[in-house]
C-alpha positions as CSV (number, residue, x, y, z in Angstrom):
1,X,45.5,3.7,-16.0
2,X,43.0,2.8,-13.0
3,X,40.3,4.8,-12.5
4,X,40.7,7.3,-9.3
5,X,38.8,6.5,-6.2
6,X,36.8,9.3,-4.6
7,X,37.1,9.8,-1.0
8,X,34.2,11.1,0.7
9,X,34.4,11.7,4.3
10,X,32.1,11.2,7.0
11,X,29.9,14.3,7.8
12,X,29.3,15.7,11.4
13,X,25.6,16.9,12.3
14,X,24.6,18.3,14.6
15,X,21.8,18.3,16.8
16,X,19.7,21.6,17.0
17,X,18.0,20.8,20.2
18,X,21.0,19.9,22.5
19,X,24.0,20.6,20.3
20,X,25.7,17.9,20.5
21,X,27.1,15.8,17.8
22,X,27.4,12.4,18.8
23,X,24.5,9.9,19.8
24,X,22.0,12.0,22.2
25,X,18.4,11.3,23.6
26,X,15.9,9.5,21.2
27,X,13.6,12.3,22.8
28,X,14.9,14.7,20.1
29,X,13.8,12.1,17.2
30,X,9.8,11.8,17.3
31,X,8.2,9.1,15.1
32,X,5.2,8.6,13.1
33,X,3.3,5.9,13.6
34,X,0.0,5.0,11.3
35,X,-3.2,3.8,12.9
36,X,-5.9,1.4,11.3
37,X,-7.8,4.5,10.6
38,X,-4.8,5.9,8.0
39,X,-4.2,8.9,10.3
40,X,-0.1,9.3,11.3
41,X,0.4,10.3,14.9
42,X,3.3,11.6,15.7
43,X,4.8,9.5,19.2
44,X,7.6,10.6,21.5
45,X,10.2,8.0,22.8
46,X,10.0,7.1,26.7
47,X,13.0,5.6,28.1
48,X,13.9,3.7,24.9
49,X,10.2,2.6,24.0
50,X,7.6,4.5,21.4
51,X,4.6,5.4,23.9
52,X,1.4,5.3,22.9
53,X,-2.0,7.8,24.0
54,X,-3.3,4.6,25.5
55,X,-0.3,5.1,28.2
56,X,1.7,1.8,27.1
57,X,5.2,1.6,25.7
58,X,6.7,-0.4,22.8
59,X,9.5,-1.1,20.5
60,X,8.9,0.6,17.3
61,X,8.6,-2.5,15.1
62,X,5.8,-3.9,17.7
63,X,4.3,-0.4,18.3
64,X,4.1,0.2,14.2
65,X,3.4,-3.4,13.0
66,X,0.6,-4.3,16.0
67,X,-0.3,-2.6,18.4
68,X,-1.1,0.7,16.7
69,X,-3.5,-1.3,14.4
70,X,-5.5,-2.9,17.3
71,X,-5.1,0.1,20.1
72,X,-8.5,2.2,20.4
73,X,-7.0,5.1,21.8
74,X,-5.1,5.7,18.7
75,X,-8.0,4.9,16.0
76,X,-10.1,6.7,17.7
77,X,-11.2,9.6,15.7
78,X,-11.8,12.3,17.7
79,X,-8.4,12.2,20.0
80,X,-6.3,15.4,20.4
81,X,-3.4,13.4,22.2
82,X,-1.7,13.7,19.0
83,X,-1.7,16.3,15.6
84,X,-2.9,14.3,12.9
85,X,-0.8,14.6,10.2
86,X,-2.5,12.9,7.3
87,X,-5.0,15.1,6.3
88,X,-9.0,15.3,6.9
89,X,-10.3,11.9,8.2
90,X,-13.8,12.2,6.2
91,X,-11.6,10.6,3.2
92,X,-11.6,7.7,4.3
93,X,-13.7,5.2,3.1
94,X,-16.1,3.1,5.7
95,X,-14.6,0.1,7.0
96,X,-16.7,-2.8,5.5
97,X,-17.1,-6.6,7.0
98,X,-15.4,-8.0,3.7
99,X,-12.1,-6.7,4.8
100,X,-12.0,-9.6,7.5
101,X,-11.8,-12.7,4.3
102,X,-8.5,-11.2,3.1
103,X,-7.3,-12.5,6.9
104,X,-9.8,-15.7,7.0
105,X,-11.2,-14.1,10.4
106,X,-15.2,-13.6,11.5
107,X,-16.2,-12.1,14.6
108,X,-18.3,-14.4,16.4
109,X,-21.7,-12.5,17.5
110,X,-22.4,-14.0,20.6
111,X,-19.8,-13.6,22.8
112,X,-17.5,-10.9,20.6
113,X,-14.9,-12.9,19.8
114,X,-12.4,-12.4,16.6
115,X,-11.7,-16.0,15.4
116,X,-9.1,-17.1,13.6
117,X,-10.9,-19.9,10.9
118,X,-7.9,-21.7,9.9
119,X,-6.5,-22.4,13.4
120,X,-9.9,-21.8,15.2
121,X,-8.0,-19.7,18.2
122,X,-8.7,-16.4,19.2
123,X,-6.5,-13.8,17.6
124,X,-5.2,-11.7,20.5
125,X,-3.2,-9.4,18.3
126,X,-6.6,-9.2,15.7
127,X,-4.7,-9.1,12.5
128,X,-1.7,-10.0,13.5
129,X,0.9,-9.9,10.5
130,X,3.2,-13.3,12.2
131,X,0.2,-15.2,11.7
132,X,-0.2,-14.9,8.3
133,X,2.9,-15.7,7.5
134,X,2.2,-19.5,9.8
135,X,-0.8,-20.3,8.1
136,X,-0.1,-18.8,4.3
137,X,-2.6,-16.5,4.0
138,X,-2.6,-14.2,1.4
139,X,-2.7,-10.6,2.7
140,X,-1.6,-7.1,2.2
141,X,-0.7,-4.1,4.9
142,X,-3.4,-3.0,3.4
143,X,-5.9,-5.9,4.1
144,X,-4.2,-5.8,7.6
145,X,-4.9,-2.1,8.2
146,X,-8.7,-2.5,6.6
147,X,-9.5,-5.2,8.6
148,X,-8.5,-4.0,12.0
149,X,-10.7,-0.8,10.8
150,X,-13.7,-2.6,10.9
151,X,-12.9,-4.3,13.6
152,X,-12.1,-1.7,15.6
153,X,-15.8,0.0,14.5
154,X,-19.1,-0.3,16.7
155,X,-20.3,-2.3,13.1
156,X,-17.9,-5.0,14.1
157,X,-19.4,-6.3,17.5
158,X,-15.7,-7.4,18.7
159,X,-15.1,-7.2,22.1
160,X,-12.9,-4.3,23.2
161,X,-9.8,-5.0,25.3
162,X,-11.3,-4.3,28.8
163,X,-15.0,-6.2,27.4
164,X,-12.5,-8.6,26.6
165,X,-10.9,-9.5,30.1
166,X,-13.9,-9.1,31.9
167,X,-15.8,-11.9,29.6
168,X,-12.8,-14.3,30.0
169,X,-12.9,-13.8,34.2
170,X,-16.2,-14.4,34.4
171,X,-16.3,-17.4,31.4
172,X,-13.6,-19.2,33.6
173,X,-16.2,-19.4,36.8
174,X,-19.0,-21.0,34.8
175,X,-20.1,-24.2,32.5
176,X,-21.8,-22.8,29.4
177,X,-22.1,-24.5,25.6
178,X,-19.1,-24.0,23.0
179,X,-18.0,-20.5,21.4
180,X,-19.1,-21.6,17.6
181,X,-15.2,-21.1,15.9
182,X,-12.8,-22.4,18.6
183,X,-12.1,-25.9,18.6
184,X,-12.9,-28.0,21.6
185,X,-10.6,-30.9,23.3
186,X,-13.1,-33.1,24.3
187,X,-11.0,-35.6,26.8
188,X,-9.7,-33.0,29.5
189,X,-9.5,-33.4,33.4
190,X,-11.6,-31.3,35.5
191,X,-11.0,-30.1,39.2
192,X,-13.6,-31.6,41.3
193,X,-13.3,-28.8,44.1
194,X,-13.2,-26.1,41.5
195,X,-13.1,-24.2,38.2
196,X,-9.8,-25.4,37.3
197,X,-9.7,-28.1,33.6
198,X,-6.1,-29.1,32.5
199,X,-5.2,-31.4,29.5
200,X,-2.2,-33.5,31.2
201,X,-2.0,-34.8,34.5
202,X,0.8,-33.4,35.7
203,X,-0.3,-30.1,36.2
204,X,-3.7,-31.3,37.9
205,X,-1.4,-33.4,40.3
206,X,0.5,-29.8,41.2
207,X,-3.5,-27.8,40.9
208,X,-4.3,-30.2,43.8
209,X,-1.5,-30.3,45.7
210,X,-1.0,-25.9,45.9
211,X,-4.8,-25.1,45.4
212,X,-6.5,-27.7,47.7
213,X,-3.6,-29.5,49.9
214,X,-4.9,-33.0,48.6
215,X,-3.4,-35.8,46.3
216,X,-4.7,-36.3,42.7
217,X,-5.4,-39.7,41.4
218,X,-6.3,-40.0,37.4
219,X,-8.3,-42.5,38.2
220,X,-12.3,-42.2,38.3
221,X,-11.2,-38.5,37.6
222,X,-13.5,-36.2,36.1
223,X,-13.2,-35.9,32.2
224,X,-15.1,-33.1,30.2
225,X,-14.8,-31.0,27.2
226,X,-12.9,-27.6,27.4
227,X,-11.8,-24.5,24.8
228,X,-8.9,-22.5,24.9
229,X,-9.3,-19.1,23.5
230,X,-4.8,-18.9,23.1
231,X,-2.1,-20.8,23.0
232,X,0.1,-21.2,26.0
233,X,2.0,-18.6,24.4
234,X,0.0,-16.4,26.1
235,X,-1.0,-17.1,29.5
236,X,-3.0,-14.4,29.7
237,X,-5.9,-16.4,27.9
238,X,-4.4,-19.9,27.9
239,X,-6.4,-21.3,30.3
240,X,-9.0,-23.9,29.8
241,X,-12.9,-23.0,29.7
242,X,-15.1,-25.6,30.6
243,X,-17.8,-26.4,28.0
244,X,-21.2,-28.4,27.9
245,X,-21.5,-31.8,26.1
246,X,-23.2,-31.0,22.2
């Protein structure tokens, strides 16, 4: 004789807040979020998105798997934006340098920059988890979490955000030597009304043509070194810097 199948049927809930019992505002469903530090903050939905004390908005995946790790507003120690719901703070061990090998990153001392030593870029994200995965390095949330700790501390010497963009506006105006860690390309064309370095000639034939009204001609045209601190994946920082000859 076949075994008999049990029947279980679908329970209703039902929500406390509104009363209803079908889908209702994420508003009602709050969700904790853990910052480098190891403290959980407890974030509200905003029109679909997980908002952060820093005042920007994210899908959870990207608010719990980056940003929170990198945002300063949430590590910081001493913010009431949120009730910490981890415990006491003091618990926590001090973030230490040697948290950066896990992630083959250094922070370059001069300028502040956190460089990435297998692909020699910038990491905009700090510890970003994709990255690991495109260069096989071996890491841990953990080692994610610890590093982005330290980097996030004043022990660091990493550039904050806002330190960050101001730097980049003002390195685009001038010709200085190489940031030690970032790669160079040393046949690049330079503008020879401005600031402006480009690798293929195509977009210095459109630079001229919006930014100065005038035809380009590659020949007898001005070749130098330049950096790029991203990829052109993110144009925020994807523009050429012009560097010295070393």
């Amino acid at each position: 004789m076949p075994p008999s199948r049990t029947i279980h049927e679908q329970k209703m809930f039902k929500c406390s807040k509104c009363g209803r019992r079908d889908k209702h505002s994420m508003q009602h469903s709050p969700v904790t979020i853990t910052s480098a530090s190891g403290i959980r903050h407890v974030l509200q939905w905003s029109g679909g998105k997980i908002e952060c004390p820093c005042g920007k908005q994210f899908a959870y995946t990207h608010m719990n798997d980056r940003h929170a790790l990198v945002c300063s507003v949430l590590n910081a120690t001493d913010t009431n934006a949120y009730p910490d719901t981890a415990g006491d703070f003091s618990i926590i061990s001090s973030p230490s340098e040697s948290a950066l090998a896990a992630l083959n990153l250094m922070v370059e001392r001069e300028s502040g920059l956190i460089i990435c030593q297998t692909c020699c870029y910038m990491h905009l994200y700090k510890c970003q988890i994709k990255h690991g995965h495109l260069h096989h390095v071996e890491y841990s949330q953990r080692a994610v979490r610890e590093a982005c700790r330290y980097l996030l501390s004043k022990n660091s010497g990493a550039m904050s955000d806002d330190e960050l963009q101001s730097w980049y506006k003002d390195r685009l105006l001038r010709l200085d030597l190489p940031i030690p860690g970032i790669s160079a390309i040393d046949q690049a064309f330079w503008c020879e009304h401005c600031n402006y370095a480009v690798c293929d000639r195509s977009s210095m034939r459109k630079h001229y043509k919006s930014a100065h009204n005038a035809v380009w001609v590659s020949a007898g045209a001005a070749i130098g070194p330049v950096q790029q601190l991203s990829g052109s994946g993110n144009s925020q920082f994807s523009s050429y810097i012009r560097v010295l000859h070393t």
